[in-house]
SELO-834873 format. One record per residue (C-alpha): x, y, z. Coordinates in steps of 0.02 Angstrom, whole numbers, padded with zeros to 5 digits, always signed. Each point is the difference from the previous one (the first is absolute). Example, Ala and Ser with C-alpha at 12.3 -4.5 7.8 and 13.67 -1.06 7.14 Angstrom:
SELO-834873
+00615-00225+00390/+00069+00172-00033/
//
This chain:
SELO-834873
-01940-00995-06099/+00046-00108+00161/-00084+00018+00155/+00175+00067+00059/+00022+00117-00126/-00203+00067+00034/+00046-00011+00193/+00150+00149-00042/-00104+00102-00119/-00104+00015+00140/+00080+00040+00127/+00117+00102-00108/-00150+00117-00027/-00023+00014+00182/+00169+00038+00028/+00019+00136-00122/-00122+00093+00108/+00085-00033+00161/+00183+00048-00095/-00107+00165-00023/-00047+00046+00159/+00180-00041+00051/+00070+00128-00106/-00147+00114+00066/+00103-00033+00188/+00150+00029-00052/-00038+00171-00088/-00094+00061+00170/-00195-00006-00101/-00070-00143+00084/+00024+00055+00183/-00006+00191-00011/-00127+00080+00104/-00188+00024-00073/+00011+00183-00077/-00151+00096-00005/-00147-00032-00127/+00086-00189-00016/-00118-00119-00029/-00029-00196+00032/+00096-00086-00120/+00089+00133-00072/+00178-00090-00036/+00127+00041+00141/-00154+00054+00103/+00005-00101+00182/-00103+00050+00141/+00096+00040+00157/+00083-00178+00068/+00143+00003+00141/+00152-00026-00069/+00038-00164+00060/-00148-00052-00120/+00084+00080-00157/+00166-00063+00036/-00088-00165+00019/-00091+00028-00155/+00174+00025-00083/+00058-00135+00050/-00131-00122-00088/+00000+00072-00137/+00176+00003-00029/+00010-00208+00052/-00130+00007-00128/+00096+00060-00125/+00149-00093+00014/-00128-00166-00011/-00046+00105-00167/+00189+00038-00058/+00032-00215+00030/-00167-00043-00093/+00058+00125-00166/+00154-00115+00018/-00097-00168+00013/-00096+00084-00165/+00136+00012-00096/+00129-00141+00036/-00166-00133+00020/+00084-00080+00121/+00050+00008+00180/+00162-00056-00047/+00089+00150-00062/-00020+00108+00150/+00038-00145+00130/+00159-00049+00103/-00047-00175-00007/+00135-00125-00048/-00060-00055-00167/+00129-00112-00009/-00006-00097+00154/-00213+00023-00015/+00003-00093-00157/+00101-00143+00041/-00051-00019+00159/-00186-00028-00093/+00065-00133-00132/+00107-00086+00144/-00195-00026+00083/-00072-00052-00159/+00133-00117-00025/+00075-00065+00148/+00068-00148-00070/+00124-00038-00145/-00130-00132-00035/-00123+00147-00001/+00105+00097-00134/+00007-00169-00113/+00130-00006-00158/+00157+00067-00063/-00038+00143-00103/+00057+00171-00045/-00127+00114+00053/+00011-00090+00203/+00171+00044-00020/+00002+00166-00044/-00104+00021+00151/+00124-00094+00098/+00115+00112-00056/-00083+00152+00046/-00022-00082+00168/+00188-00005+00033/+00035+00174-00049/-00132+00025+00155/+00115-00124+00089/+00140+00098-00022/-00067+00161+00072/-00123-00076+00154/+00124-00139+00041/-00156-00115+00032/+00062-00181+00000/-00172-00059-00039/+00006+00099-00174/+00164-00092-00049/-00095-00160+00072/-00131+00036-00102/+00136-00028-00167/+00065-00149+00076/-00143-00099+00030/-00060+00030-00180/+00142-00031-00086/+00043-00181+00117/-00173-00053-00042/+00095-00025-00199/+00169-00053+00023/+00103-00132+00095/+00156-00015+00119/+00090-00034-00188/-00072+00169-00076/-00102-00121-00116/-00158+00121-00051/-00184-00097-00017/-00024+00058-00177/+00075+00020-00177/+00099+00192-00033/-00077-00008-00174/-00053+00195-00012/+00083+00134+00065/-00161+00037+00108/+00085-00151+00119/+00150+00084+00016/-00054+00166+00099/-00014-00093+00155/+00196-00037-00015/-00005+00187+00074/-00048-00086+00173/+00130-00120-00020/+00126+00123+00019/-00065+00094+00105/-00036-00173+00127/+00179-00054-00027/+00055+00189+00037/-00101+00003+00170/+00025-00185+00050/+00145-00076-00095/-00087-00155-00001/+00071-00100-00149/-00134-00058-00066/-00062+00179-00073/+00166+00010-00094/-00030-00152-00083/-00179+00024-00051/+00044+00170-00046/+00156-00081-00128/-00133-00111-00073/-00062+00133-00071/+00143+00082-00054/+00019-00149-00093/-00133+00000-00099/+00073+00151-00099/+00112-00115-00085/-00116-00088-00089/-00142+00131-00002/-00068+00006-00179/+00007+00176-00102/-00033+00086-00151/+00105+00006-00139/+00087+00182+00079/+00019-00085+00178/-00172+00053+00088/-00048-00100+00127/-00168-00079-00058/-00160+00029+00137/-00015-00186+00026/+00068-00150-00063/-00173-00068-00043/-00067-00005-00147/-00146+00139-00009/+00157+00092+00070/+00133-00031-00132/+00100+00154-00076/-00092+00133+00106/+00100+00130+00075/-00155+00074+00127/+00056+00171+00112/-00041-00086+00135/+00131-00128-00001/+00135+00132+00040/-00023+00012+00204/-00067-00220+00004/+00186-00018-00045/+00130+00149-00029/+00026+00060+00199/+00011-00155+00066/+00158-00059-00130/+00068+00168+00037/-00004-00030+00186/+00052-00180-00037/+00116+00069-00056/+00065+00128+00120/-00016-00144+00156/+00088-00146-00086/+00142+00082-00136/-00077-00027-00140/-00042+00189-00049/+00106-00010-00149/-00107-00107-00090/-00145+00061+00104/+00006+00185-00055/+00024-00021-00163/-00125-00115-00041/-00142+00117+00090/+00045+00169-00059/+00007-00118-00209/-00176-00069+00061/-00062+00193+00051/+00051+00066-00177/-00082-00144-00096/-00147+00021+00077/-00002+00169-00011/+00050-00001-00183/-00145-00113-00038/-00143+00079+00110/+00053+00190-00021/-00137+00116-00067/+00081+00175-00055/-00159+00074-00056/-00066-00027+00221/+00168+00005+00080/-00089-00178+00082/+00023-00179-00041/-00095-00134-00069/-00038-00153+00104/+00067-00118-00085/+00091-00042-00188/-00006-00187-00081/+00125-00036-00087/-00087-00135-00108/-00138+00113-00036/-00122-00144+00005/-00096+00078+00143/-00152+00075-00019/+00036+00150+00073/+00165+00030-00091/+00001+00153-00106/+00057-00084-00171/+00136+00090-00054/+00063+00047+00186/-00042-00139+00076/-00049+00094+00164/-00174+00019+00109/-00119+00143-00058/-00011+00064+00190/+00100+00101+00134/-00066-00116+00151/+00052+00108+00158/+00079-00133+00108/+00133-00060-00121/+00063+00163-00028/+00002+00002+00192/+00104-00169+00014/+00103+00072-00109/+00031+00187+00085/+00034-00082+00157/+00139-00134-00072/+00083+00140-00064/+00019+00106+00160/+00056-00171+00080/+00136-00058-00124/+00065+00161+00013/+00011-00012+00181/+00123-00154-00031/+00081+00042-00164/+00194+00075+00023/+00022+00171-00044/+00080-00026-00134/-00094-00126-00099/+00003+00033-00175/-00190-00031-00012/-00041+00115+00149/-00023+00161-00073/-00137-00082-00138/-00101-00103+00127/+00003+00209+00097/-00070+00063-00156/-00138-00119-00011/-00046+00042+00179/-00020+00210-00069/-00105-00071-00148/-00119-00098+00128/-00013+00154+00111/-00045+00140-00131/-00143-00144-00077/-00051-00020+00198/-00002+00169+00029/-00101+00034-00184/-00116-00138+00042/-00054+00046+00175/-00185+00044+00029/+00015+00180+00057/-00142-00033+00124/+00044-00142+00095/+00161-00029-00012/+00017-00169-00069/+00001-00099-00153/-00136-00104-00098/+00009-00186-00035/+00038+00033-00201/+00112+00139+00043/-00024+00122-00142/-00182-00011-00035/-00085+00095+00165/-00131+00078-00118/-00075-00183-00058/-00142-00062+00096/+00023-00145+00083/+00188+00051+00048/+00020-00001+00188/+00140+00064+00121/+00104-00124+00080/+00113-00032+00168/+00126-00130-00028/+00074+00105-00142/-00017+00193+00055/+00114-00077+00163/+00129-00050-00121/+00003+00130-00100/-00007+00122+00167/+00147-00110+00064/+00125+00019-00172/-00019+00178-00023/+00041+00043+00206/+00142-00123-00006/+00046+00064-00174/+00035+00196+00085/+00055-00079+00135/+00160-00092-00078/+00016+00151-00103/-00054-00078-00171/-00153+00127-00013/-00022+00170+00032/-00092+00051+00170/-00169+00053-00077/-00033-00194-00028/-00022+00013+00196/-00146+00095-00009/-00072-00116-00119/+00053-00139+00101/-00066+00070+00146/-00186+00022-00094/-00009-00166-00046/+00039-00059+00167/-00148+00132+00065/-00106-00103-00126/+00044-00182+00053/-00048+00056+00204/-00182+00019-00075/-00004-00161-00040/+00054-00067+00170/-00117+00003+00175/-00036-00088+00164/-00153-00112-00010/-00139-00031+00135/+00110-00126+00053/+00154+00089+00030/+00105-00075-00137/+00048+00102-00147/-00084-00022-00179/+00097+00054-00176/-00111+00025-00137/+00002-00019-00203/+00157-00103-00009/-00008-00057-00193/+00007-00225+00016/+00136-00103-00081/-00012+00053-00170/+00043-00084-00176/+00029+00096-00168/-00176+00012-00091/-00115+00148-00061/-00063+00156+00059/-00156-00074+00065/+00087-00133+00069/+00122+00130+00115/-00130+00113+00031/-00126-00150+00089/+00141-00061+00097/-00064-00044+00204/+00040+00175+00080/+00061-00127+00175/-00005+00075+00182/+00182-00041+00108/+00060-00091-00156/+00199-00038+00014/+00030+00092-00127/-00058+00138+00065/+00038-00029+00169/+00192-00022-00040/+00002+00138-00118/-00055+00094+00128/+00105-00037+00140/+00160+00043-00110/-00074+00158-00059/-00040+00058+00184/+00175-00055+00078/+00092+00120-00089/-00148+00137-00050/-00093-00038+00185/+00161+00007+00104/+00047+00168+00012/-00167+00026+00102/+00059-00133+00121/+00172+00078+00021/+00077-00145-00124/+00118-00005-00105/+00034-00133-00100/+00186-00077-00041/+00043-00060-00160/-00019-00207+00029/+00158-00085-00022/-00018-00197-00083/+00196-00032+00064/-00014-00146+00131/+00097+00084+00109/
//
């Protein structure tokens, strides 16, 4: 037990007394008159007071109470967070923008900077803060050049997520050089190596080579959709993502768990390759989250009348009824291996139960689930606010955010670094709560368009 959690039982005892005598008040026992033969101590039994004493009496002990009604809440959400009208949003980046004031400060290209990034301009777009969309910028000019040259190799399509900020840069600035950066990596689809069915392999490295890994998805599919959409090239784009969606899932699907596996190798020389599938022996939470959350976003792109729509919809019902099977019952979220909660060692993870939170609210929301997956949408998003709160230094902290994570064992997953205001889990986080968050701010969130216009 934490010394919070001792701190409520405590008081929570103390309270349940005090919620007593205020039901006493409001029946008429606690203030009647002494009747004859009453003794000292006798419950309802006052000696004679003026009433502006009992009515201040009353008084207290109702304040009381409601201090007891907000502590049963604090008891059962374990964090401040869920009962609050605090801006998570805007609390959370606000916090990273002081512990990194600097591109510098932020360091490399990578994926898991950019999905915060990108959870930072969907805050952009609501606050209007110039320093949020600054806060992009400066990042992404501390890699490129006035020529859109980028200061490493695209050899995995981890390198490729932050072509997301491209867009969105050339969309807020139109500042060439973000076009041109951004069709370098375009580019490097031409020549991208595959498996022998077209999957785009994880990396073009060799301890990479012929891996399809869940993850890969959302470092590469939205942003060639969007590509797409900005620069007329979405009749090459949407084909090839919705055929890379249905490989993937065709190689990493699990019928028996409705989940998928990380990730599939083709060669089957891994280790971890199953030897006559050829896939990982694990459900690893955050690649089925990737994957969920490319989904809801090619969809958002996709024409209605795609002939692959209606198959990449029924992949996002599959996901939902596993999520929804999956979810622990208690808190709300969803453990690092995602279908074995019982085994010790297992722990419940962040990064993840935002994701899957996020597909199943957009899923009702566009009308490709039915509205029940709200509620369960809404209880993991209950869960992830337990894992968020305001430190002694008035910056927020997120908690048990699973670390960049390769395909291994079940030891190996389950002794993963549980990392406080990791990326991941920030930017997870951030696009969960501007859709999920925003209807407590009096938001509503429009559909982003990737048209430069």
């Amino acid at each position: 037990m934490t010394h919070n959690q001792f701190g409520v039982r405590r008081q929570r005892r103390r309270f349940e007394f005090l919620l007593l005598s205020r039901k006493q008040i409001q029946s008429g026992v606690a203030l009647r008159p002494p009747q004859r033969g009453c003794r000292a101590g006798d419950p309802g039994c006052l000696q004679p007071h003026s009433k502006i004493v009992a009515t201040l009496l009353a008084l207290i002990i109702s304040t009381q109470a409601t201090f007891a009604s907000n502590a049963n809440k604090l008891g059962l959400t374990g964090s401040l967070a869920a009962t609050s009208t605090t801006d998570w949003s805007v609390a959370e980046v606000e916090s990273t923008i002081k512990r990194y004031p600097t591109a510098d400060s932020l360091k490399g290209w990578g994926y898991a900077k950019s999905l915060y990034l990108y959870g930072v301009y969907l805050v952009y777009l609501r606050t209007k803060d110039p320093r949020y969309l600054d806060h992009i910028k400066s990042w992404i000019d501390l890699h490129i050049d006035e020529k859109g040259t980028i200061n490493r190799p695209i050899n995995a399509l981890d390198c490729m997520l932050p072509g997301n900020l491209l867009l969105i840069l050339y969309k807020e600035t139109r500042q060439e050089k973000y076009k041109l950066a951004a069709a370098n990596i375009r580019k490097t689809f031409d020549t991208y190596p595959r498996t022998k069915d077209g999957g785009f392999w994880h990396a073009n490295i060799p301890s990479r080579q012929w891996q399809l890994w869940a993850d890969g998805v959302f470092m590469s599919l939205p942003f060639l959709a969007r590509y797409g959409q900005m620069f007329g090239d979405s009749a090459y784009a949407n084909d090839e993502v919705t055929k890379q969606l249905l490989i993937y899932y065709q190689h990493l699907n699990d019928p028996a768990t409705g989940l998928l596996w990380h990730a599939y190798d083709e060669s089957g020389a891994q280790p971890w390759a199953n030897p006559t599938t050829h896939t990982s022996a694990y459900h690893w939470c955050r690649a089925i989250g990737w994957f969920g959350m490319t989904l809801i976003q090619i969809l958002d792109i996709l024409p209605k009348n795609h002939p692959k729509r209606n198959e990449l919809i029924r992949i996002v019902k599959q996901l939902a009824n596993a999520y929804e099977k999956y979810q622990d019952p208690k808190t709300g979220l969803w453990y690092q291996v995602v279908d074995k909660g019982d085994v010790e060692g297992n722990w419940l993870e962040t990064s993840s139960s935002s994701m899957y939170s996020y597909m199943m609210w957009m899923g009702v929301k566009r009308g490709y689930l039915p509205k029940r997956y709200e509620v369960v949408a809404q209880k993991g998003y209950r869960g992830v606010m337990t894992k968020l709160s305001i430190g002694g230094d008035g910056m927020t902290n997120l908690i048990d955010i699973c670390e960049g994570t390769n395909v291994s064992d079940l030891t190996y997953y389950f002794a993963r670094k549980r990392n406080v205001n990791d990326f991941h889990g920030l930017g997870a986080f951030l696009i969960m709560n501007e859709e999920l968050g925003a209807a407590s701010l009096n938001y509503r969130p429009k559909r982003l368009s990737w048209k430069a216009d």
